[in-house]
HTML snippet that shows the backbone in 3Dmol.js (N, CA, C, O; Angstrom):
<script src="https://3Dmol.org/build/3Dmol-min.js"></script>
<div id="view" style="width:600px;height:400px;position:relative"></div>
<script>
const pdb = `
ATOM      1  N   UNK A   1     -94.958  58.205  81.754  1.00  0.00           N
ATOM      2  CA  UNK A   1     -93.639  58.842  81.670  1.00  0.00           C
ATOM      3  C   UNK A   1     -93.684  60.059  80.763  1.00  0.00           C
ATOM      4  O   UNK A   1     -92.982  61.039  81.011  1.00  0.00           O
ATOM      5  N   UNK A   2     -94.312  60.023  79.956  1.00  0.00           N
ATOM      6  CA  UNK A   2     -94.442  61.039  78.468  1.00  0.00           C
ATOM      7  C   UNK A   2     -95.238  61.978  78.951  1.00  0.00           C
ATOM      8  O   UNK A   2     -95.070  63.064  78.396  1.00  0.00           O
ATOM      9  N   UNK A   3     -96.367  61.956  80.116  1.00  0.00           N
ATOM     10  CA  UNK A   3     -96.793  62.887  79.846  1.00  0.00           C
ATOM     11  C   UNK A   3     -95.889  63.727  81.477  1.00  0.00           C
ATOM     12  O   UNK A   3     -95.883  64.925  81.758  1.00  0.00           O
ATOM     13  N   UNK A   4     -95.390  62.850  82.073  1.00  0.00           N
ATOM     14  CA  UNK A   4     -94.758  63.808  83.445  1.00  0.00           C
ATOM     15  C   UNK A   4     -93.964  64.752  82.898  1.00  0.00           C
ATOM     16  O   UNK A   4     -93.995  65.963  83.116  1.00  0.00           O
ATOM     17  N   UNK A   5     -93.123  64.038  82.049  1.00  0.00           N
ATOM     18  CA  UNK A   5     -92.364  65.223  81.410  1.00  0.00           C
ATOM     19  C   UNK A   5     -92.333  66.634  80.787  1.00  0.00           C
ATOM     20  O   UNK A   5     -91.642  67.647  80.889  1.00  0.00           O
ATOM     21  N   UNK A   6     -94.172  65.924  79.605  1.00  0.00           N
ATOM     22  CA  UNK A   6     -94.835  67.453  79.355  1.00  0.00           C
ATOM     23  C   UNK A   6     -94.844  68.099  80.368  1.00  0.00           C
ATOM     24  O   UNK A   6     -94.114  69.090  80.397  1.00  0.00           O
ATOM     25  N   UNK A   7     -95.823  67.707  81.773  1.00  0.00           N
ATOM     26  CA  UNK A   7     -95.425  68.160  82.657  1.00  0.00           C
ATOM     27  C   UNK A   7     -94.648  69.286  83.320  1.00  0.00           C
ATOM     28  O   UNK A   7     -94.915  70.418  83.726  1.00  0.00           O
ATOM     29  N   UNK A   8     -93.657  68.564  83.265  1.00  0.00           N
ATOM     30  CA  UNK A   8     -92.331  69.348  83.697  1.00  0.00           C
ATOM     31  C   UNK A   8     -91.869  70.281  82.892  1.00  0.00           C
ATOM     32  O   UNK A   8     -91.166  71.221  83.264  1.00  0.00           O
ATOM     33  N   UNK A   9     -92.318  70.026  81.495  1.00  0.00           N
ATOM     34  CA  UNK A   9     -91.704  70.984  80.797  1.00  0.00           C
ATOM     35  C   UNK A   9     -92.631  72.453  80.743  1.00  0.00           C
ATOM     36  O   UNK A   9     -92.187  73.597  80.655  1.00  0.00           O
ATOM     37  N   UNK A  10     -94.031  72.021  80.825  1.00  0.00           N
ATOM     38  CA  UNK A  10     -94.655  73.016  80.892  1.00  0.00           C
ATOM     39  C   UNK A  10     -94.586  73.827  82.287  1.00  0.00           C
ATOM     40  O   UNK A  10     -94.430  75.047  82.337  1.00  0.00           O
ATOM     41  N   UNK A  11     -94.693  73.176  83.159  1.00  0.00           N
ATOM     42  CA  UNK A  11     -94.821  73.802  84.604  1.00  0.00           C
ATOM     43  C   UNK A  11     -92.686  74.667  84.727  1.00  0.00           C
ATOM     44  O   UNK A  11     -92.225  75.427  85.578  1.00  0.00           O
ATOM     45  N   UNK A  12     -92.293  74.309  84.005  1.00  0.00           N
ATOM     46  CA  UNK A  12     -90.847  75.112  84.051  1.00  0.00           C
ATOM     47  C   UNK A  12     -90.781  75.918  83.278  1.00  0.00           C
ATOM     48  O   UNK A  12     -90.086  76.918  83.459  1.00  0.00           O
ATOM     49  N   UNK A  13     -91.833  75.615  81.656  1.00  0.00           N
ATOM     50  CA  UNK A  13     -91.749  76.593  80.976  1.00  0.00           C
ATOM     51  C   UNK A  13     -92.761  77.981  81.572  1.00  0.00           C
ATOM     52  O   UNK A  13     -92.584  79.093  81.075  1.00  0.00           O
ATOM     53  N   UNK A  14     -93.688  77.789  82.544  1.00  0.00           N
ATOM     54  CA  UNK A  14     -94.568  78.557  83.139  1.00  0.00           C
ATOM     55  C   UNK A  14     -93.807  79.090  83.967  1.00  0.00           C
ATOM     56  O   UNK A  14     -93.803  80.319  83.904  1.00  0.00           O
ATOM     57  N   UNK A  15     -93.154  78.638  84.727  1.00  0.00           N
ATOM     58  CA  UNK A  15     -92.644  78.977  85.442  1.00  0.00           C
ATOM     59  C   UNK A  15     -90.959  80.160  85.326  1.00  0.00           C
ATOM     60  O   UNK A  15     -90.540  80.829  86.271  1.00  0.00           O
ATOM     61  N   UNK A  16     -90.390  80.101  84.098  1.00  0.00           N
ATOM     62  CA  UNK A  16     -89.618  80.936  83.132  1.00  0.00           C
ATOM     63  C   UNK A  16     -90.050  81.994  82.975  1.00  0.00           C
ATOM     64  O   UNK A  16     -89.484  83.067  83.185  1.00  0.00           O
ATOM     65  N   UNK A  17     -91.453  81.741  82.460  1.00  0.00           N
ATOM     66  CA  UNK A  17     -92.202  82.797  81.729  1.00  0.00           C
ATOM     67  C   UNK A  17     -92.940  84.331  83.237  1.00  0.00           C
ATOM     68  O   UNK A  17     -93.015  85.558  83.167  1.00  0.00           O
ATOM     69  N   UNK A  18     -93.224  83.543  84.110  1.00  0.00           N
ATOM     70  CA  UNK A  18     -93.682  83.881  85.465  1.00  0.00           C
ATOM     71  C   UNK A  18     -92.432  84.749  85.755  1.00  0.00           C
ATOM     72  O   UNK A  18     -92.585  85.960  85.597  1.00  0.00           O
ATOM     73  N   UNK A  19     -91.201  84.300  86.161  1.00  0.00           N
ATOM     74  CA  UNK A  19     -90.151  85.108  86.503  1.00  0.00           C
ATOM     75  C   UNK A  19     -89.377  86.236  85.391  1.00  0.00           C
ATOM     76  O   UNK A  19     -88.789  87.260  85.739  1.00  0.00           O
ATOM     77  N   UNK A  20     -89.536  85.793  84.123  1.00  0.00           N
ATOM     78  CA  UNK A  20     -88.907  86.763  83.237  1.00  0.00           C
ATOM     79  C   UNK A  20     -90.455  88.040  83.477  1.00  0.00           C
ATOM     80  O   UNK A  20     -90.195  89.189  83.121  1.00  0.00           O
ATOM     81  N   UNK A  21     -91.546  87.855  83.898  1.00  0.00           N
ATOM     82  CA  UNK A  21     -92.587  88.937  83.891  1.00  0.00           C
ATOM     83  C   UNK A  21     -92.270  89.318  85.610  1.00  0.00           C
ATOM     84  O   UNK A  21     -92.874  90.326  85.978  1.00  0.00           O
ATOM     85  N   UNK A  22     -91.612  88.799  86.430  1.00  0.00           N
ATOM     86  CA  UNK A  22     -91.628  89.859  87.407  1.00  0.00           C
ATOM     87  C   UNK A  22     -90.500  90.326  87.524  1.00  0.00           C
ATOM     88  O   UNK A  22     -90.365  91.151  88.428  1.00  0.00           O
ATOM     89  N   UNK A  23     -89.218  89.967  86.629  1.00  0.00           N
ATOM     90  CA  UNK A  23     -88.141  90.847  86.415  1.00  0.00           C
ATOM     91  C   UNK A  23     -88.467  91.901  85.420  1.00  0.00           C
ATOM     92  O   UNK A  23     -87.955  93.012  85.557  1.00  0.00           O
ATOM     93  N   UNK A  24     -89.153  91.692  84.579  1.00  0.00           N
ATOM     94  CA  UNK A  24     -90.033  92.977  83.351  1.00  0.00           C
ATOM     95  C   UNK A  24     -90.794  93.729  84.662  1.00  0.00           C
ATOM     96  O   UNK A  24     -90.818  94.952  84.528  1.00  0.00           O
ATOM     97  N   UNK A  25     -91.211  93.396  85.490  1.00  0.00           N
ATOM     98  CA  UNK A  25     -91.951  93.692  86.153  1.00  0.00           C
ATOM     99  C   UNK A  25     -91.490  94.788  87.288  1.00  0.00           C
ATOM    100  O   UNK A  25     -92.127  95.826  87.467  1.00  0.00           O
ATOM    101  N   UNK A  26     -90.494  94.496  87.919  1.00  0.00           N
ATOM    102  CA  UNK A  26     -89.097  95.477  88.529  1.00  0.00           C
ATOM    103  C   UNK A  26     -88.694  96.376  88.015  1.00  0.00           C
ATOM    104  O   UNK A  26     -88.644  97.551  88.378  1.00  0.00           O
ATOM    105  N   UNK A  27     -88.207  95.637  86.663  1.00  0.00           N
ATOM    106  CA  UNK A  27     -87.941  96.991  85.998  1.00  0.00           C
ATOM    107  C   UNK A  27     -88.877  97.880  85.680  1.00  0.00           C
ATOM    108  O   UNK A  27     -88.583  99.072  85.768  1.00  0.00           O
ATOM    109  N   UNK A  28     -89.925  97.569  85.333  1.00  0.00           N
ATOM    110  CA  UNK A  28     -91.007  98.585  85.017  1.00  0.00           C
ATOM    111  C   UNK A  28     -91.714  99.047  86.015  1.00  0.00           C
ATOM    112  O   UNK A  28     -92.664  99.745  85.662  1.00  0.00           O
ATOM    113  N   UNK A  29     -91.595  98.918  86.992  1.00  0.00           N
ATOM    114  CA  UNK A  29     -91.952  99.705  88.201  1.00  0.00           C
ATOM    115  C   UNK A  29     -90.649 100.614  88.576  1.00  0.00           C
ATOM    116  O   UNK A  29     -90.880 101.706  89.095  1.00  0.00           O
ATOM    117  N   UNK A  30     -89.662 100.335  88.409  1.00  0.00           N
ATOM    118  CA  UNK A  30     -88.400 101.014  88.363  1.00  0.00           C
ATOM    119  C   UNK A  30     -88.727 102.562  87.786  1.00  0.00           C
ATOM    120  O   UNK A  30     -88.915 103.692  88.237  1.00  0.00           O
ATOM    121  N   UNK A  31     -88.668 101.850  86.459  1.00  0.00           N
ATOM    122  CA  UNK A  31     -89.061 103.070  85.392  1.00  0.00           C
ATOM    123  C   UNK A  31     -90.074 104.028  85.335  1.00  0.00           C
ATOM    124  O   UNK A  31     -89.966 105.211  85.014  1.00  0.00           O
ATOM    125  N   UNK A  32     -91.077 103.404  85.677  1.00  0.00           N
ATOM    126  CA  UNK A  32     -92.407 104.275  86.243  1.00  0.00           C
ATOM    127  C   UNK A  32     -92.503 105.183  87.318  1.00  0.00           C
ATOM    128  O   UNK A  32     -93.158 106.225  87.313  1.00  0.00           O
ATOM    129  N   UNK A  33     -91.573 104.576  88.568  1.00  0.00           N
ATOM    130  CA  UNK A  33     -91.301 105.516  89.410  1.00  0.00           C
ATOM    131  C   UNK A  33     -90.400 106.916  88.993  1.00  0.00           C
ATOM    132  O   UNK A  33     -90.614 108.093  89.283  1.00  0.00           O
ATOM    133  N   UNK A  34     -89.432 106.359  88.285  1.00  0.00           N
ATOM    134  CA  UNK A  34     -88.526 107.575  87.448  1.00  0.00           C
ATOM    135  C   UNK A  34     -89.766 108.687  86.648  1.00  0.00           C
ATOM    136  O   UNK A  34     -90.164 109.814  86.940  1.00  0.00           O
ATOM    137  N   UNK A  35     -90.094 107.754  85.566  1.00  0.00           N
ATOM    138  CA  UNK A  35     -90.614 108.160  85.192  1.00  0.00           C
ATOM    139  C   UNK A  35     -92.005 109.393  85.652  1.00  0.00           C
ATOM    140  O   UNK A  35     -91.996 110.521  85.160  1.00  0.00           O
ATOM    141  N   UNK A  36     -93.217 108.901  86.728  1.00  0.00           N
ATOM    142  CA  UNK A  36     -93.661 109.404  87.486  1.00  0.00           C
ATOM    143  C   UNK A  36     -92.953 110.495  88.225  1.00  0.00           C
ATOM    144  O   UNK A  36     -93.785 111.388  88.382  1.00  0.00           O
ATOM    145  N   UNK A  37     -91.565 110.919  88.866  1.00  0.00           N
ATOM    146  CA  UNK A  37     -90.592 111.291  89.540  1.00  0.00           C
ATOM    147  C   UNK A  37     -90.869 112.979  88.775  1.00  0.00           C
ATOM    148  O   UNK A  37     -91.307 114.093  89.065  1.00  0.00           O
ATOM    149  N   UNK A  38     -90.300 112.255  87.702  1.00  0.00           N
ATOM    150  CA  UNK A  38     -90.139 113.275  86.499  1.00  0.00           C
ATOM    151  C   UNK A  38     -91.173 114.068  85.837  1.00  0.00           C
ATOM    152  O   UNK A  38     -90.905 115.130  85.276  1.00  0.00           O
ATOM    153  N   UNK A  39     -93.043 113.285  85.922  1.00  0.00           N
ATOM    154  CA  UNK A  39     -93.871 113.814  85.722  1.00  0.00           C
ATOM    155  C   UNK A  39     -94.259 115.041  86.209  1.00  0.00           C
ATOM    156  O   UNK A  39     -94.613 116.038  85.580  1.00  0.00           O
ATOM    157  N   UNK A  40     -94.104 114.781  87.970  1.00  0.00           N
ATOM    158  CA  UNK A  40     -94.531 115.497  88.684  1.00  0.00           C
ATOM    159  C   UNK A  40     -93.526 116.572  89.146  1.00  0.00           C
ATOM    160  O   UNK A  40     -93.929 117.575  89.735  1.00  0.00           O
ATOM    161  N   UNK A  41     -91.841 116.311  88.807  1.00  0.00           N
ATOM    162  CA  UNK A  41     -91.341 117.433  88.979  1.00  0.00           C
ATOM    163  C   UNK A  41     -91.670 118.667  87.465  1.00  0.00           C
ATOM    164  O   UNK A  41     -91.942 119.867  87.464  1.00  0.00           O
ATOM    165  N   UNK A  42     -91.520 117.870  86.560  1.00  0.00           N
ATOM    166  CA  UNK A  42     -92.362 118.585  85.653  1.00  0.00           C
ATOM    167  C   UNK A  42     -93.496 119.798  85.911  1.00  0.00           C
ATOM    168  O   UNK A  42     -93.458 120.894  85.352  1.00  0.00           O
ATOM    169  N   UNK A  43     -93.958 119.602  86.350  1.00  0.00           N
ATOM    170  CA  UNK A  43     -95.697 119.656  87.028  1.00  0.00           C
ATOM    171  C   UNK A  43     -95.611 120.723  87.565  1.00  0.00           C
ATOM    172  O   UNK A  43     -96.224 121.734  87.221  1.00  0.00           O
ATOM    173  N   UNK A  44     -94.484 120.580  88.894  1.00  0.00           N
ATOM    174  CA  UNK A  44     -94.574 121.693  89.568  1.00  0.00           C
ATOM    175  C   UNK A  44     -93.867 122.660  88.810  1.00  0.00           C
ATOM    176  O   UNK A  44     -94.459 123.740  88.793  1.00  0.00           O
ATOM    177  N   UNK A  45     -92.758 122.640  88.152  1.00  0.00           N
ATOM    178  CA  UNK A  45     -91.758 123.489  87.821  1.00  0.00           C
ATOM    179  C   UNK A  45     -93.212 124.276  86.363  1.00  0.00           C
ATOM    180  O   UNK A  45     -93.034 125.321  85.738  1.00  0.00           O
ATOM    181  N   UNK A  46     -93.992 123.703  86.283  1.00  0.00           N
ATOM    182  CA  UNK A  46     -94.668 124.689  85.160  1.00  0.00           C
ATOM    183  C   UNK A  46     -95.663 125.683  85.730  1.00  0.00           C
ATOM    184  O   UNK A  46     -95.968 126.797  85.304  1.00  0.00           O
ATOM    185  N   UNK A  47     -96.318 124.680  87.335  1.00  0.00           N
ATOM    186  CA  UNK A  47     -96.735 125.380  88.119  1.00  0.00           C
ATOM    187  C   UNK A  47     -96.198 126.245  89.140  1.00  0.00           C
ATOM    188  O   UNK A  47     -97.042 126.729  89.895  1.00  0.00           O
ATOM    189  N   UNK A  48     -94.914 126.573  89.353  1.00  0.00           N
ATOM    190  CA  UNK A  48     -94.147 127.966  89.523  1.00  0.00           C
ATOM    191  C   UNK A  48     -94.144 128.955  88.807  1.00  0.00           C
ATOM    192  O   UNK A  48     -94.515 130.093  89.092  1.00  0.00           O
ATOM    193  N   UNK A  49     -93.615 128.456  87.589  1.00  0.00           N
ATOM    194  CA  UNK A  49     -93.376 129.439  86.095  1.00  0.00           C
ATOM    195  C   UNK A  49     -94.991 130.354  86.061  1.00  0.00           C
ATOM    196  O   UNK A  49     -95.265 131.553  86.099  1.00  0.00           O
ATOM    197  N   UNK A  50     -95.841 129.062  85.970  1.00  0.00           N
ATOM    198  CA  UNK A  50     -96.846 129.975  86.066  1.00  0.00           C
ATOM    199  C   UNK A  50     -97.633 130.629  86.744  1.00  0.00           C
ATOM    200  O   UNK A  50     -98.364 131.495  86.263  1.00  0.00           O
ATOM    201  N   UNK A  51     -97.595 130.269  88.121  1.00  0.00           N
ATOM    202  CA  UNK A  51     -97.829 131.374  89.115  1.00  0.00           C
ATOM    203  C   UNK A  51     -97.292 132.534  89.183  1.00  0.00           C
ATOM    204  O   UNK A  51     -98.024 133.478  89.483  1.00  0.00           O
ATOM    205  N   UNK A  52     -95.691 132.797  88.890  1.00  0.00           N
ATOM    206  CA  UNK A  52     -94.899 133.780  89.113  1.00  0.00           C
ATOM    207  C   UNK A  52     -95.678 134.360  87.637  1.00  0.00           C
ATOM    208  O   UNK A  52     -96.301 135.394  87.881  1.00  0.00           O
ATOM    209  N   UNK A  53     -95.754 134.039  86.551  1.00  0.00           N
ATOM    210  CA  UNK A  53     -96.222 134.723  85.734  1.00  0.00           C
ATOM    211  C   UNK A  53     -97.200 135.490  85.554  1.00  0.00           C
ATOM    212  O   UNK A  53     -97.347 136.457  84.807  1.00  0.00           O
ATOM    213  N   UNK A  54     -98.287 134.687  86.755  1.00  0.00           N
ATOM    214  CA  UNK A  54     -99.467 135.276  86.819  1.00  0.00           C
ATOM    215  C   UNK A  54     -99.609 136.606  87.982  1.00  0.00           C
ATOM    216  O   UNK A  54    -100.192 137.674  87.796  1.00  0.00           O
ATOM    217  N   UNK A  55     -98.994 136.224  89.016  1.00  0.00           N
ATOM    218  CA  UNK A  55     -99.119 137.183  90.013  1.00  0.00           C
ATOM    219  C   UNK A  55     -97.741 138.501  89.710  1.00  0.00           C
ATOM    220  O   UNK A  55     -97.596 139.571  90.301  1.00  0.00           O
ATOM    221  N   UNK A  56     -96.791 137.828  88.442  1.00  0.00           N
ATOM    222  CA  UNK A  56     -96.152 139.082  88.514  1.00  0.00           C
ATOM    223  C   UNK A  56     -97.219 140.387  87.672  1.00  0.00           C
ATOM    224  O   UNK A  56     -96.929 141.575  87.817  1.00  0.00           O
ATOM    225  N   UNK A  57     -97.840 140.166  87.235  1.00  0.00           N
ATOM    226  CA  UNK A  57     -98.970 140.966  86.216  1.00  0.00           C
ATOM    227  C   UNK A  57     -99.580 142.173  87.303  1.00  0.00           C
ATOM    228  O   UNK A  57    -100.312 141.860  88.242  1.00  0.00           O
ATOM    229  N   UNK A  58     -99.234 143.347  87.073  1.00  0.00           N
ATOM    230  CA  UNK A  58    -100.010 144.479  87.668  1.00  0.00           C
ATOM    231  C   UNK A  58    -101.747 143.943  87.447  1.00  0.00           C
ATOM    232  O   UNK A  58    -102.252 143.315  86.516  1.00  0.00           O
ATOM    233  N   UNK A  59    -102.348 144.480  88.697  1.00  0.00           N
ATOM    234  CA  UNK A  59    -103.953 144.033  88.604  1.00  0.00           C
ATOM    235  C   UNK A  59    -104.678 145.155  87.284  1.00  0.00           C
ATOM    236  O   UNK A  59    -105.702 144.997  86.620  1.00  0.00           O
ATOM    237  N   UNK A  60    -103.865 146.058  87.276  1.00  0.00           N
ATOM    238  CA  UNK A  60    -104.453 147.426  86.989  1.00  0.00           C
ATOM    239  C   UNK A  60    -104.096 147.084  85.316  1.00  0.00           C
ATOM    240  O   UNK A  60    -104.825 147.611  84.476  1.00  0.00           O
ATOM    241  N   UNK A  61    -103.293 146.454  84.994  1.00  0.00           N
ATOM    242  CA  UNK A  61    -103.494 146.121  83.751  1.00  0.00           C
ATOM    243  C   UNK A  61    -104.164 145.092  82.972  1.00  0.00           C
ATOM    244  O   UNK A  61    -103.945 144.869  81.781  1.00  0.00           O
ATOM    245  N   UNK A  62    -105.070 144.422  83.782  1.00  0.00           N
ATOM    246  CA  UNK A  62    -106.163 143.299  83.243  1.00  0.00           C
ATOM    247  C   UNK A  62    -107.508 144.679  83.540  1.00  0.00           C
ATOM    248  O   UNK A  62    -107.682 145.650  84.276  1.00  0.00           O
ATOM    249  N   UNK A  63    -108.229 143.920  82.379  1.00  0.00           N
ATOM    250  CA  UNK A  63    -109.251 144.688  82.092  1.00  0.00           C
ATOM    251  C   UNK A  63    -110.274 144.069  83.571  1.00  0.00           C
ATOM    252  O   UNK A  63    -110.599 142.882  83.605  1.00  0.00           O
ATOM    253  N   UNK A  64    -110.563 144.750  84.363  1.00  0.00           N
ATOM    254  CA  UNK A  64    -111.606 144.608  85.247  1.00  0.00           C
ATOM    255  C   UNK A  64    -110.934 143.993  86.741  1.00  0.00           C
ATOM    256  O   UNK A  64    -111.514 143.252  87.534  1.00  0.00           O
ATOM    257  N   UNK A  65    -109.159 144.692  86.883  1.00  0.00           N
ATOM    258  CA  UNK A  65    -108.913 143.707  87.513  1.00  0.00           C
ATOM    259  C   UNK A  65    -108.547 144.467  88.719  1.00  0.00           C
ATOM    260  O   UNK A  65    -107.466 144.250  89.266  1.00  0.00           O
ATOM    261  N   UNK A  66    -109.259 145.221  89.109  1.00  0.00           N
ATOM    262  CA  UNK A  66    -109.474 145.989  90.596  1.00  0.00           C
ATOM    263  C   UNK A  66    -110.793 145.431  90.626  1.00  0.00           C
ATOM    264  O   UNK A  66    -111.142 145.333  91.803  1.00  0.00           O
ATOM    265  N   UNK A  67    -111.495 145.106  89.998  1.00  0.00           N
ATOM    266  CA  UNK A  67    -112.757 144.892  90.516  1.00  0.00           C
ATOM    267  C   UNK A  67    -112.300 142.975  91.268  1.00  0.00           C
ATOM    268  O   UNK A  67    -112.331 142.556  92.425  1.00  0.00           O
ATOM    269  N   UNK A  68    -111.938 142.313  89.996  1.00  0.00           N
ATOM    270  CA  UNK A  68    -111.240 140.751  90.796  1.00  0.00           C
ATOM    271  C   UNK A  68    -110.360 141.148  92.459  1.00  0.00           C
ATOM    272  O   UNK A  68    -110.294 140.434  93.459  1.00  0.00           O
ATOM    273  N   UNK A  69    -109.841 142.388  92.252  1.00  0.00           N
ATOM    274  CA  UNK A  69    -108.999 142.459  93.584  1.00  0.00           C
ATOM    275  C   UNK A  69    -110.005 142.286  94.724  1.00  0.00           C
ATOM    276  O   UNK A  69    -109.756 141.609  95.722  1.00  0.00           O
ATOM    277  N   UNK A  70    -111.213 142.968  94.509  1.00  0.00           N
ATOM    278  CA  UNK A  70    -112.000 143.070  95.895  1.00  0.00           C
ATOM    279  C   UNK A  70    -112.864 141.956  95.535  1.00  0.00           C
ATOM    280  O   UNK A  70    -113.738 141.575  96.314  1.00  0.00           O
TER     281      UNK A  70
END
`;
const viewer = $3Dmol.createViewer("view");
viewer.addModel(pdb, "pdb");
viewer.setStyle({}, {cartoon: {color: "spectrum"}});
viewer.zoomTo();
viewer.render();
</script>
């Protein structure tokens, strides 16, 4: 009898512990996706900024940069 109960108590307490980690688990895939979301809009928006920065640059004012043109 004493030990079904450990038992039970363990296999429910495992079983608590199992579901509170795939509700942590939701949420943190939740968040990661946001998060991730946000990385990569990041990402691009620095990789605009800096394209436009780069190609707004006359060639003729980098040192050697008719020669990069051809």
């Amino acid at each position: 009898m004493r030990i079904d109960v450990l038992l039970f108590v363990i296999w429910s307490t495992a079983l608590g512990i199992l579901l509170a980690l795939l509700q942590l688990g939701v949420l943190g895939f939740l968040f990661g996706i946001v998060g991730f979301w946000i990385m990569v809009d990041e990402a691009i928006q620095e990789r605009k900024t800096r394209k436009t920065k780069l190609y707004n640059v006359p060639t003729s004012s980098i040192p050697g940069g008719q020669r990069w043109r051809k």
